[in-house]
Structure formats: C-alpha cells, structure tokens
C-alpha positions as CSV (number, residue, x, y, z in Angstrom):
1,X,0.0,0.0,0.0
2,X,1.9,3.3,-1.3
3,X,2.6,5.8,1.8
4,X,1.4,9.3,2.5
5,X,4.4,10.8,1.0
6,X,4.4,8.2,-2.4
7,X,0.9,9.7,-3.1
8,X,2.1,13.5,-2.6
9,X,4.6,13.3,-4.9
10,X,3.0,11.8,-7.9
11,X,0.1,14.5,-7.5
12,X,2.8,16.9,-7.7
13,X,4.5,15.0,-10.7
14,X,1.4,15.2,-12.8
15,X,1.4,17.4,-15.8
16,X,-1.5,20.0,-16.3
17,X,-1.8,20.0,-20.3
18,X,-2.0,23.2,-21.7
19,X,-5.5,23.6,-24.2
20,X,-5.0,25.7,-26.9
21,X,-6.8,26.5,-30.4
22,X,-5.7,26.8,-34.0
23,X,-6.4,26.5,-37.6
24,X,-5.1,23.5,-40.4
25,X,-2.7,25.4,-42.4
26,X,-1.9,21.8,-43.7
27,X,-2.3,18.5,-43.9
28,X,1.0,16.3,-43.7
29,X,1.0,12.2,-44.6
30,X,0.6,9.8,-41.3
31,X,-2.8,11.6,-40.0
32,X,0.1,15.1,-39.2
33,X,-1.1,18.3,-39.7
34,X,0.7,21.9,-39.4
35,X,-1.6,23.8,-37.1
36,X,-1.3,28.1,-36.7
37,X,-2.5,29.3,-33.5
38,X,-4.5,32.1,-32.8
39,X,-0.9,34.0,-32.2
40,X,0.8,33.4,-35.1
41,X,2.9,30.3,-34.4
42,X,2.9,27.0,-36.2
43,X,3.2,23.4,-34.2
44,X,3.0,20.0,-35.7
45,X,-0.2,18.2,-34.6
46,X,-1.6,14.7,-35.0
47,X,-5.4,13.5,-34.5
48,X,-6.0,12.2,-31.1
49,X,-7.4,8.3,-30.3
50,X,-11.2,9.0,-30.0
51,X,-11.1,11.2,-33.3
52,X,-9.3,8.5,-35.5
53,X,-11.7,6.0,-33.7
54,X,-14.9,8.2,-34.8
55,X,-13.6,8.8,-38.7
56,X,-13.3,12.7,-38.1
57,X,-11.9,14.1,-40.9
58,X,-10.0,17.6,-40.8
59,X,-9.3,19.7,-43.9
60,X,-7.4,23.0,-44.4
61,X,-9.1,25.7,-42.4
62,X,-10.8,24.0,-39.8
63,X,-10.5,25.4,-36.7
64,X,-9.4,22.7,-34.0
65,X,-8.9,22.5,-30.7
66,X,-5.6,21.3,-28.9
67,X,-3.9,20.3,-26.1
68,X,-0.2,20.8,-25.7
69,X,2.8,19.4,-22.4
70,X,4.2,22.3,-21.4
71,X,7.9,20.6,-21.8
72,X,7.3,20.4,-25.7
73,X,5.6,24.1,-27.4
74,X,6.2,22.2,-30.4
75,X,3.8,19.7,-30.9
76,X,0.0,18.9,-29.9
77,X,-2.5,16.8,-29.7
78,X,-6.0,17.7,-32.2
79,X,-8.9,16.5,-29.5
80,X,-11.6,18.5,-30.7
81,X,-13.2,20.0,-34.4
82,X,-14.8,23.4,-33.5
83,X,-17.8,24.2,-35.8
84,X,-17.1,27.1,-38.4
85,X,-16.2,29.8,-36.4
86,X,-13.6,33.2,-37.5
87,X,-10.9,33.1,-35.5
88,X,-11.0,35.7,-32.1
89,X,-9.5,38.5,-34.1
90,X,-11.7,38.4,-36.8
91,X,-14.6,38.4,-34.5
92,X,-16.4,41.9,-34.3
C-alpha cells in the first residue's frame, strides 16, 4: 500500500496540459497536420485516439482544438473539431 508521502509526490509530478486553439494550415501524410494558432505560431499536430476511432476528418481551415505538455511548445494533440467559427480576431 503506497505511503502518504508516495501519493504527494506523484500529485505533484502530474502534468496540467496546456489547451489551446488553432487553424489546419496543412495536412501532412501519417494523420500530421501543421496547425497556426490564434498568435501566429505553427506546431505540428496529430489526431487524437477517439477522433481516429470516430472517422473525423479535418481539412485545411478548420479550426481545431488542442492540447499541448508544457515541456514540448512544439507539438500537440488535435482533441476536438470546432464548428465554423472566425478566429478571435476576426470576430467583431
């Protein structure tokens, strides 16, 4: 049975993912995608479990929500197709 202490630390250890959206800029072989985010920078995403489970497909200009480890700004994970919406800048 872990102790007091065993349990502690691996609450602390946990990760908090960072959620984040974007737009398909575009779409790489293997189920990649280049993804730019609402400020202007570009990561390299790939389609989550459930969505290649469910058949979702994603084309050029969707806009898609993310989640992202803080240890790696790089790269993401696509969990979520938003419906057609502009972008928060383009909102008025």
């Amino acid at each position: 049975m872990p102790t007091k202490w065993v349990l502690l630390f691996s609450q602390l250890m946990k990760e908090e993912n960072i959620e984040i959206e974007g737009s398909i800029q575009t779409v790489l072989p293997g189920t990649m995608f280049r993804v730019e985010l609402d400020n202007k920078h570009l990561v390299l995403a790939t389609i989550s479990g459930k969505m290649r489970k469910r058949w979702v497909r994603l084309t050029v200009g969707d806009r898609v929500k993310m989640e992202m480890s803080p240890y790696d700004m790089d790269k993401a994970r696509i969990i979520w197709r938003l419906q057609d919406q502009p972008p928060p800048e383009a909102r008025v």
